[in-house]
C-alpha positions in Angstrom: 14.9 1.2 29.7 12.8 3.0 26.9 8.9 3.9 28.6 7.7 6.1 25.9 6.9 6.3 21.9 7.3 9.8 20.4 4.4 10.1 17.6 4.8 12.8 15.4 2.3 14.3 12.3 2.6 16.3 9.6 -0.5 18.1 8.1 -2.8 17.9 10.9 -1.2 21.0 12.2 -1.4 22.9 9.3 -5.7 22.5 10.0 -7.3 24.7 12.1 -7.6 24.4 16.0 -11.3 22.7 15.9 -10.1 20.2 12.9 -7.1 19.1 13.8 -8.3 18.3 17.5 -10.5 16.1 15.6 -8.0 14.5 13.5 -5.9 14.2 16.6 -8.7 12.5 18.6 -8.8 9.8 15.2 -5.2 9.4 15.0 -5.1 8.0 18.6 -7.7 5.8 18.1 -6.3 4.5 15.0 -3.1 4.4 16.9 -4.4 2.3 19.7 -6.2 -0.2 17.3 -3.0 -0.9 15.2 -1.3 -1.6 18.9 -3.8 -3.6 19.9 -3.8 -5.8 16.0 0.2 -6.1 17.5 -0.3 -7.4 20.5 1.5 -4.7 21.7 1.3 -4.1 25.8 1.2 -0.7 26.3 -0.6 1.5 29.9 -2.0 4.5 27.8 -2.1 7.6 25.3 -1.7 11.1 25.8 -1.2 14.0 23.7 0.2 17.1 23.7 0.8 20.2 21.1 1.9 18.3 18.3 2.8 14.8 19.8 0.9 11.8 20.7 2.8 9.3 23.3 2.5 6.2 23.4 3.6 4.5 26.8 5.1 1.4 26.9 8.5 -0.6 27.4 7.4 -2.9 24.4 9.8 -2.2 21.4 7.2 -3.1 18.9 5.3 -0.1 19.5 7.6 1.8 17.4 6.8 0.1 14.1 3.2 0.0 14.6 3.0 3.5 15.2 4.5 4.5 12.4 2.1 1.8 9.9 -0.7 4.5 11.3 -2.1 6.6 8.5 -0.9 9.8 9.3 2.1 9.3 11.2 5.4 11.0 9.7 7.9 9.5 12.6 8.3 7.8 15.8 10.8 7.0 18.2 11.5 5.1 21.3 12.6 7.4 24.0 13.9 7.7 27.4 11.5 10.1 29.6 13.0 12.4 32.2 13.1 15.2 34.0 12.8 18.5 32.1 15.8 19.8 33.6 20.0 19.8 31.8 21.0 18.4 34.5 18.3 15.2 34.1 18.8 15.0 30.0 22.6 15.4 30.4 22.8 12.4 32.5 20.4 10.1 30.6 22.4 11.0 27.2 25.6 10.6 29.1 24.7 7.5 30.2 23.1 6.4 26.3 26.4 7.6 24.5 28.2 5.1 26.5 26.1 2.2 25.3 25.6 3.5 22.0 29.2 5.3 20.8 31.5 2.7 19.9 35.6 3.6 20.1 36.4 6.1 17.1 32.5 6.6 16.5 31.7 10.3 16.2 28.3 12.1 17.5 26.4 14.8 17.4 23.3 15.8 20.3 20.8 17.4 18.4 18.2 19.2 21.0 15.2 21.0 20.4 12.9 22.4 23.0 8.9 24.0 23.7 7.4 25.8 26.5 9.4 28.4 28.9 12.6 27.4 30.2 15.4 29.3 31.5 17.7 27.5 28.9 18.2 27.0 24.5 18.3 24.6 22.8 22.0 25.5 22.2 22.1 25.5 25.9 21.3 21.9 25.8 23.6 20.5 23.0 26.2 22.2 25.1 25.8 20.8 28.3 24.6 17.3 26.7 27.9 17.3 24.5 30.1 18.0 27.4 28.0 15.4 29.7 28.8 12.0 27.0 32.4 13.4 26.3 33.3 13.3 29.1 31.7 9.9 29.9 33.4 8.5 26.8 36.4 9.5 28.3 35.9 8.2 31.6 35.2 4.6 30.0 38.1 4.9 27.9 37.4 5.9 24.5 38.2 9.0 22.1 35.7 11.5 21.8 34.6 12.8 18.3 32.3 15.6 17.8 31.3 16.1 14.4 27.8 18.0 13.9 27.8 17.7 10.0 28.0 14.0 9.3 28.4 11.9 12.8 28.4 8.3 13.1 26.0 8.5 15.7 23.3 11.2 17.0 21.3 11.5 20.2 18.0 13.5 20.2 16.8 15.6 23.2 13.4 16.9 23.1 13.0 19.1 26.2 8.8 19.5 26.6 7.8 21.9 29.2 7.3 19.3 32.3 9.0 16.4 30.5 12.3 15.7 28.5 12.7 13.0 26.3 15.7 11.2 24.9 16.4 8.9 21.9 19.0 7.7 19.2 16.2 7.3 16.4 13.7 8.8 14.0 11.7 5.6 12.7 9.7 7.6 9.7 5.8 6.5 9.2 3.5 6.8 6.2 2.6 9.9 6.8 -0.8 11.5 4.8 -3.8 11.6 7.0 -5.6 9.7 9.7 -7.7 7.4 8.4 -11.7 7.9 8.8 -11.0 12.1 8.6 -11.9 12.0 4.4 -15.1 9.7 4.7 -16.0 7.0 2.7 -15.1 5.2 -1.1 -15.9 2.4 -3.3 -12.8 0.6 -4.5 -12.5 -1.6 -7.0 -10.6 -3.9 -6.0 -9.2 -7.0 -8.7 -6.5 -8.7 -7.2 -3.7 -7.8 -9.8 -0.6 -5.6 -8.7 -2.6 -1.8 -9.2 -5.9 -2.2 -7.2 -4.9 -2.5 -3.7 -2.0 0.2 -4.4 -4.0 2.3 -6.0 -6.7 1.9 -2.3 -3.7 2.0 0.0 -3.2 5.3 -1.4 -6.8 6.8 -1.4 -6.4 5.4 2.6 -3.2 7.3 3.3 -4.8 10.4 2.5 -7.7 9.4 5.2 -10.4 7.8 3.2 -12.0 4.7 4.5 -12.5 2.5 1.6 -15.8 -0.1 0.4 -13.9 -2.9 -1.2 -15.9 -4.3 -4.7 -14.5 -7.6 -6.2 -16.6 -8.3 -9.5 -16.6 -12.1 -9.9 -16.4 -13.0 -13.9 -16.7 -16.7 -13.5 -16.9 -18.2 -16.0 -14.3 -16.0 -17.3 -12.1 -16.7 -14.4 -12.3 -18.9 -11.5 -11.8 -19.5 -7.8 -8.0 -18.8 -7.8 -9.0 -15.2 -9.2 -11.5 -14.6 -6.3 -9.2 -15.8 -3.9 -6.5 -13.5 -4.8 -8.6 -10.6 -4.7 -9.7 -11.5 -1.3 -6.1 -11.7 -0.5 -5.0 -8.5 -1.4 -8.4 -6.7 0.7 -6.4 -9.2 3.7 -3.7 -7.2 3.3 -5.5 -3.7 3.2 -7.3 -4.5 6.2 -4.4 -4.8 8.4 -3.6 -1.7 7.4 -7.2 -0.4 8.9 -7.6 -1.5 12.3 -10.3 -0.4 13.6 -12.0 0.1 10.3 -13.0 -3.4 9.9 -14.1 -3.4 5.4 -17.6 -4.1 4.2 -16.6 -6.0 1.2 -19.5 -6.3 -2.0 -18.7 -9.4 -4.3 -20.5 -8.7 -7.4 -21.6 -11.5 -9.6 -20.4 -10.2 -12.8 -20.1 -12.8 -15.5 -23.7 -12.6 -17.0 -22.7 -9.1 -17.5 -19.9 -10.1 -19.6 -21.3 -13.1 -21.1 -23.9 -10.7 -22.7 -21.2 -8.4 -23.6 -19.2 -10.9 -25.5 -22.2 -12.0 -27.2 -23.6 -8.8 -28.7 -21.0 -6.2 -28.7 -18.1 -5.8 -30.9 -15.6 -7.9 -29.2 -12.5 -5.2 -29.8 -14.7 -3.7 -27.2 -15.4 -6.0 -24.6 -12.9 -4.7 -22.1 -13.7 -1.3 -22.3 -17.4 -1.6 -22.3 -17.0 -4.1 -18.9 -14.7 -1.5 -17.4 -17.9 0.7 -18.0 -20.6 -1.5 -16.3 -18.2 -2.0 -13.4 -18.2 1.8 -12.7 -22.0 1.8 -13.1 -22.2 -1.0 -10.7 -19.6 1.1 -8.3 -21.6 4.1 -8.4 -24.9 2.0 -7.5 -22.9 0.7 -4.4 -21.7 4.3 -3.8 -24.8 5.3 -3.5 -26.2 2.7 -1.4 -23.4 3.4 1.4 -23.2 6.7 0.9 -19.7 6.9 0.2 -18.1 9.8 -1.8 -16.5 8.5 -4.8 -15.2 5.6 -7.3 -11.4 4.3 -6.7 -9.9 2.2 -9.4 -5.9 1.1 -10.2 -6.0 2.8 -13.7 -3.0 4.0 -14.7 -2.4 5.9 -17.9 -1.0 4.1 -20.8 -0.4 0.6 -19.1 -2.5 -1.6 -20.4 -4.6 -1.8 -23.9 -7.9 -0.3 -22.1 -5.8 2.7 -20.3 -5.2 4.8 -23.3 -6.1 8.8 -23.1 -9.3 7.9 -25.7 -10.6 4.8 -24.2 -10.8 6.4 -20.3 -12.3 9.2 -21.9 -14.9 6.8 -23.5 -14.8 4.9 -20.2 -16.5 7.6 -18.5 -18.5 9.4 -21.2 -22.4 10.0 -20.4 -21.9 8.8 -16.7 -21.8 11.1 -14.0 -19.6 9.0 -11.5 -16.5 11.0 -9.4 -13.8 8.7 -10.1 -10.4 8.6 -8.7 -7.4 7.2 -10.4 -4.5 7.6 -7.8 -2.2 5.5 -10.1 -2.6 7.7 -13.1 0.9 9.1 -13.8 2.7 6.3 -12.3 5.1 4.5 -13.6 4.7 0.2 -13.3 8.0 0.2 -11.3 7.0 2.8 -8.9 3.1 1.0 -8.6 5.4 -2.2 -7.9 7.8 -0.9 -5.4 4.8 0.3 -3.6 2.9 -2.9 -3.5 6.1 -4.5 -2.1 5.9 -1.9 0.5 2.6 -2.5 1.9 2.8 -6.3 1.6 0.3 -6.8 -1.7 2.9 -7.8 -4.2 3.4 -11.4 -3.8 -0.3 -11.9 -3.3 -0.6 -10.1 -6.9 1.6 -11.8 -8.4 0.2 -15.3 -7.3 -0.6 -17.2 -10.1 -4.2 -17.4 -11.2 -6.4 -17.5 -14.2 -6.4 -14.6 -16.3 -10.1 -13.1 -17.4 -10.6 -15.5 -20.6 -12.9 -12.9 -22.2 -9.7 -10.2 -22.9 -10.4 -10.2 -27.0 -7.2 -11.1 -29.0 -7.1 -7.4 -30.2 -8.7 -5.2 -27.7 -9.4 -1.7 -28.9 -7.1 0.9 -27.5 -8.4 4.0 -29.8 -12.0 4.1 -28.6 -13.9 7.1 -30.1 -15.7 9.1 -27.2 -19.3 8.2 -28.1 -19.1 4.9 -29.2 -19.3 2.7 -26.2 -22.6 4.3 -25.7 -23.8 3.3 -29.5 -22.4 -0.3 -28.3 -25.0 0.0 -25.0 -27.9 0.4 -27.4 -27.3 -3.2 -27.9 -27.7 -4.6 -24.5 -30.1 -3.7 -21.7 -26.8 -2.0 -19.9 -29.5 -0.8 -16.8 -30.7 -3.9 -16.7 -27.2 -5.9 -16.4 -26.7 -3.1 -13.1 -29.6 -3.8 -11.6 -29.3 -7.4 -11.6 -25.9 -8.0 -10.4 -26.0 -5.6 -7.5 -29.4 -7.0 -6.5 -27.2 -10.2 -6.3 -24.1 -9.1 -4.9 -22.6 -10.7 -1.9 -21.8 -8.6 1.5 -19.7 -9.8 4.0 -16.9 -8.6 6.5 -12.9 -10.5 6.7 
């Protein structure tokens, strides 16, 4: 039986010694917490130059490792001696379970620390070990090192040797917790939560901020939101989410009434960021994350993000900006938001019947002049709801 998870990473060993110890020390303790969110029953972790091991007999181990920020791969392994003659009998005694009659394999081997043997040393003896087991239970050996039907992996460590028949592959990027701290704006629509899930891969813990524009929408639309930061969470064990819930539907209700209403979508997209950056600052955090991507929708033309942003000096990220819908869609199918997206619910009622998609760079501020925009801030974060899932 299987009594160990092979963890593997990616850049944390490009970093330097200090840092990546440090990311390694994160990435275990996001490791455990996504275990634990399992249920999974596991006796420990350890770690050695470039691997974290996860031991356990409990199968489900092996996904959950590899839903961990950071995590490029993981596999479910037999642990032995670190010896040929330990590693030839464990795959000997695999490739009979696992080669079917007419199936061909390959032993791929790779091996660290000081040993007397190669790693060609150890496809040899492993090869010859499950051949001639496959002939013992009766079937026709294949070898066939370009394309097999089947492969069996030794890793040969310097006290232990592991064995395994698969390479699960995890979402790689960066442990989560190692880039501090951002807002996201989160809406409930298809490009939010993709848009955070990707700011989190690369190791950010994220502050999710739903705007509520009741009137303009209703509980269905809150709901929704909530249920996409659901999904988010469980991919952040561990990093349970401060959540703000920002009354915003004075905001536009003034907007709508005084402002050229080709412009109302825009100049809300602008007090959102202003009302972002005032959170930011409150927690500290390090930057602005919204689902924009360029071109999509009427607001997300070149000009109108350019007027978006014009005057305010907010660090905004837009990990979404080049991609195309089907891509943004695939990957919200991927980490679980899409049918919550899709969900039907009421659409913002204030979206004018011709929104401006040509915005000249200065003119949302002319627009401002009409409205006490600092005001409008003020007031809805002094009003905005806090709370945790």
């Amino acid at each position: 039986m299987s009594n160990v998870v092979i963890v593997r990473y990616g850049e944390l060993a490009l970093k330097s010694p200090g840092v990546r110890n440090h990311y390694e020390k994160i990435l275990m303790r996001n490791i455990s917490a996504m275990l634990d969110q399992c249920g999974v029953v596991y006796s420990g972790l350890t770690r050695e130059w470039g691997r974290v091991f996860i031991h356990t007999s409990d199968e489900r181990a092996v996904n959950a490792a590899a839903n961990v920020f950071g995590v490029v791969s993981a596999s479910f392994a037999d642990s032995v001696d670190a010896t040929l003659e330990a590693v030839s009998k464990k795959c000997a005694d695999i490739g009979a379970k696992f080669i079917e009659e007419g199936e061909s394999f390959a032993i791929r081997a790779r091996r660290t620390g000081n040993h007397e043997f190669s790693s060609q040393d150890i496809g040899i003896r492993c090869g010859d070990a499950v051949w001639e087991r496959l002939i013992l239970e009766g079937k026709t050996p294949v070898v066939d090192l370009t394309s097999p039907d089947k492969e069996i992996f030794v890793e040969i460590r310097q006290k232990e040797a592991y064995v395994f028949t698969e390479n699960l592959k995890g979402v790689g990027g960066l442990p989560l917790g190692t880039q501090g701290k951002m807002v996201a704006l989160v809406s409930g629509g298809i490009d939010s939560p993709v848009a955070a899930w990707l700011m989190m891969k690369r190791g950010v813990e994220i502050i999710p901020i739903y705007c509520n524009n009741e009137p303009y929408a209703d509980e269905s639309t809150r709901q929704r939101a909530l249920d996409c930061i659901k999904v988010l969470q469980q991919w952040a064990p561990g990093h349970p989410f401060k959540i703000y819930e920002i009354p915003h539907g004075h905001s536009l209700k003034t907007i709508v009434r005084q402002c050229s209403r080709n412009k109302t979508c825009v100049l809300c997209k602008r007090t959102m960021y202003r009302i972002a950056y005032e959170i930011m600052k409150r927690e500290s955090a390090a930057g602005v994350i919204t689902g924009s991507s360029l071109g999509q929708v009427a607001s997300q033309t070149a000009n109108n993000m350019y007027a978006e942003l014009y005057g305010l000096a907010i660090p905004l990220y837009h990990p979404l900006i080049a991609f195309d819908k089907t891509d943004i869609i695939n990957l919200a199918r991927k980490i679980g938001s899409y049918d919550v997206s899709v969900r039907q619910a009421t659409c913002c009622s204030a979206v004018p019947e011709k929104p401006l998609t040509n915005a000249e760079f200065d003119s949302l501020q002319t627009e401002e002049k009409k409205i006490d925009i600092d005001d409008l801030v003020i007031s809805s974060v002094s009003q905005a709801k806090v709370f945790k899932l």
